[in-house]
N, C-alpha and C positions, 0 to 999 in steps of 0.2 A: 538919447537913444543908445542902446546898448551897441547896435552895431557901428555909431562911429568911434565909440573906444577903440571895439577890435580893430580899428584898420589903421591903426597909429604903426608906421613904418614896417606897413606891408607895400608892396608892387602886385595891384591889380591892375590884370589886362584883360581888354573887350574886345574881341575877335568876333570874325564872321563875314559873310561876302559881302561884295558891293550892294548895298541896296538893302541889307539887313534893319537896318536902320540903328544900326551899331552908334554910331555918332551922334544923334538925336539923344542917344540913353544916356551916352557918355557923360555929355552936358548937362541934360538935368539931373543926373548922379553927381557933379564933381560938382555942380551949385547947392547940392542938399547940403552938402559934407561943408563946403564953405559956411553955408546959413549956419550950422552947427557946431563953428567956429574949430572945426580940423583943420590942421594944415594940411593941403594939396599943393603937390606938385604934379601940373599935366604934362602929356609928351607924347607926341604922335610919331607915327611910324611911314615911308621912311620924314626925317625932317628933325624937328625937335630944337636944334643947335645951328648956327650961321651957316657950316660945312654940311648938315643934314639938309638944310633947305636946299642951296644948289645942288648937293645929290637929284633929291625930291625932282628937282627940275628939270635932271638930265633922263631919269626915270618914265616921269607919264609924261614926256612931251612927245607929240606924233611925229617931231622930226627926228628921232633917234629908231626909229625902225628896222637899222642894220644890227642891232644890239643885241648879242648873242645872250643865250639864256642864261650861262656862267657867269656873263659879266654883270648882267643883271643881276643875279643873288648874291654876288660879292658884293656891289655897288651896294645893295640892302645891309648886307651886311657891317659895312665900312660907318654911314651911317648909324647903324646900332652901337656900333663901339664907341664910337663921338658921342653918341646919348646917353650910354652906359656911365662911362667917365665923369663926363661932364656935368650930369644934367642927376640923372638917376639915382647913382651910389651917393654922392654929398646929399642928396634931400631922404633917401634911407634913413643915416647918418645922424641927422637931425629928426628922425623920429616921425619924420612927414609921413602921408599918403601919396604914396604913386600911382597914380590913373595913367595907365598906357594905350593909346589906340592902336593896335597892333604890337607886336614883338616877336617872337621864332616861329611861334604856330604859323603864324603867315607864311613867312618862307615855305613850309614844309608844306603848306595846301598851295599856294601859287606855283612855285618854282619848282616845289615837288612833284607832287600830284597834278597840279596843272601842265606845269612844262615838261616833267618825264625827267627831273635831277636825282642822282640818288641820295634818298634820304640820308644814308651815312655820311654821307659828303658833308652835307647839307649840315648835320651835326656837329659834325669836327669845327666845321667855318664858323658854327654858332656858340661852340666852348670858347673858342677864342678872340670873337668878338666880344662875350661879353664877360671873358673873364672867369665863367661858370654860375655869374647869378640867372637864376630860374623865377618866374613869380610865385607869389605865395598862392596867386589865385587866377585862373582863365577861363572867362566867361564868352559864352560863343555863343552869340543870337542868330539863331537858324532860322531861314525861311526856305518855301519854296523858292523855284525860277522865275515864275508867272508873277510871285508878290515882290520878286527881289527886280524885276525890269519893270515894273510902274513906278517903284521908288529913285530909282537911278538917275542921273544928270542924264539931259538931254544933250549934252556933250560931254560922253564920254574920253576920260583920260586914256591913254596908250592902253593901259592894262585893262582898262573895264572896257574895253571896245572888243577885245577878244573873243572868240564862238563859242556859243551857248556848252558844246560839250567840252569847252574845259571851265566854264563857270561850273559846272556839274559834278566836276571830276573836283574842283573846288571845295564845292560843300561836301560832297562824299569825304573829302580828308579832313575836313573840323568834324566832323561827325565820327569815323574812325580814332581819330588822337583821342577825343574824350571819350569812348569805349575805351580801349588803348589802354588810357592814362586818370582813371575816374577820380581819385585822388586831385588831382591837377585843375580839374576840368569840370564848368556850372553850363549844362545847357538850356537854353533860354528860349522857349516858341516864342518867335517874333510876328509872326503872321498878322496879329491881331491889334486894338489901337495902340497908339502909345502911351497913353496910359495903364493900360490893362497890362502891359509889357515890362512898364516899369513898376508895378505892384509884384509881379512874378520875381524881377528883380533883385526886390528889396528884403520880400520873403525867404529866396531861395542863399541872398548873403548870412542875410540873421540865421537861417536852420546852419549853412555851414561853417560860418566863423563865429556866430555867438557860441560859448559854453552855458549847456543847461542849466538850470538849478540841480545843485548836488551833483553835476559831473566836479572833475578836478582841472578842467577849461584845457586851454590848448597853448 
């Protein structure tokens, strides 16, 4: 299939709120790409590397509730550069697929838009965690609120427990960056099964990283 050549040591990332069903895609995306003998490398956000995980844990655990909003997006941040390093840039390198569940765009809808950080901030902390690598591609599975809290854990983490209008203010920012940034950015109606989600998917990669017949490709 044409579109697993194209993603020979690209970093695509799946963004989108909790409950998107971001994650579900993920996996049966990075198991097609397996079946089709690509190499992948996965890497979740925050987490990824030894140091990412206990991040990860001091993050959504409900005893850290003193945890000021900065120290949270640094924490995120901190995190990202441990994955950057370690994890990321060597499997680039090697020519792999990088599938990322989350990466800056988060920061910038949670911490940003959700918590009231400014985006410039947010920026700066984000050239330097990772150095300045950017993905080649960010795919944001949108839903509404209504279909994003039937899908959600019944025990929600620190961050998904939070009130409906900054889950709001949430989607409002993956939905602006990809106006924003179109270039950058696959938006993806999630609403619907998942199947039909991951047919949108697969379509919307092949139109934007396959080269046409008769174009001079990418």
């Amino acid at each position: 299939m044409p579109l697993f050549d194209a993603l020979r040591g690209r970093l695509i990332v799946f963004e989108g709120p909790d409950g998107s069903g971001k994650t579900t895609q993920f996996n049966r995306f990075s198991q097609a790409c397996k079946d089709a003998e690509l190499p992948v490398t996965e890497v979740r956000e925050p987490g990824g590397t030894g140091i990412g995980e206990e991040i990860r844990r001091l993050l959504l655990a409900h005893d850290h509730g003193d945890m000021t909003l900065r120290c949270e997006m640094l924490l995120y941040m901190a995190s990202r550069a441990q994955l950057v390093e370690q994890i990321i840039t060597p499997a680039l390198t090697r020519g792999e697929l990088v599938l990322a569940d989350r990466f800056v765009t988060s920061t910038l809808a949670y911490q940003g838009a959700g918590g009231g950080l400014d985006e410039h901030d947010i920026l700066k902390v984000a050239k330097a965690a990772t150095g300045g690598l950017e993905p080649d591609l960010i795919v944001i599975f949108d839903v509404d609120e209504s279909t994003a809290q039937c899908r959600r854990s019944a025990e929600p983490d620190r961050i998904e427990a939070r009130p409906d209008a900054f889950k709001q203010r949430v989607r409002k920012s993956y939905l602006e960056q990809a106006k924003r940034w179109p270039d950058q950015h696959l938006v993806i109606d999630a609403t619907c099964d998942p199947d039909r989600v991951y047919d949108r998917l697969t379509r919307a990669l092949t139109e934007r990283l396959v080269p046409k017949a008769g174009s001079k490709g990418q």
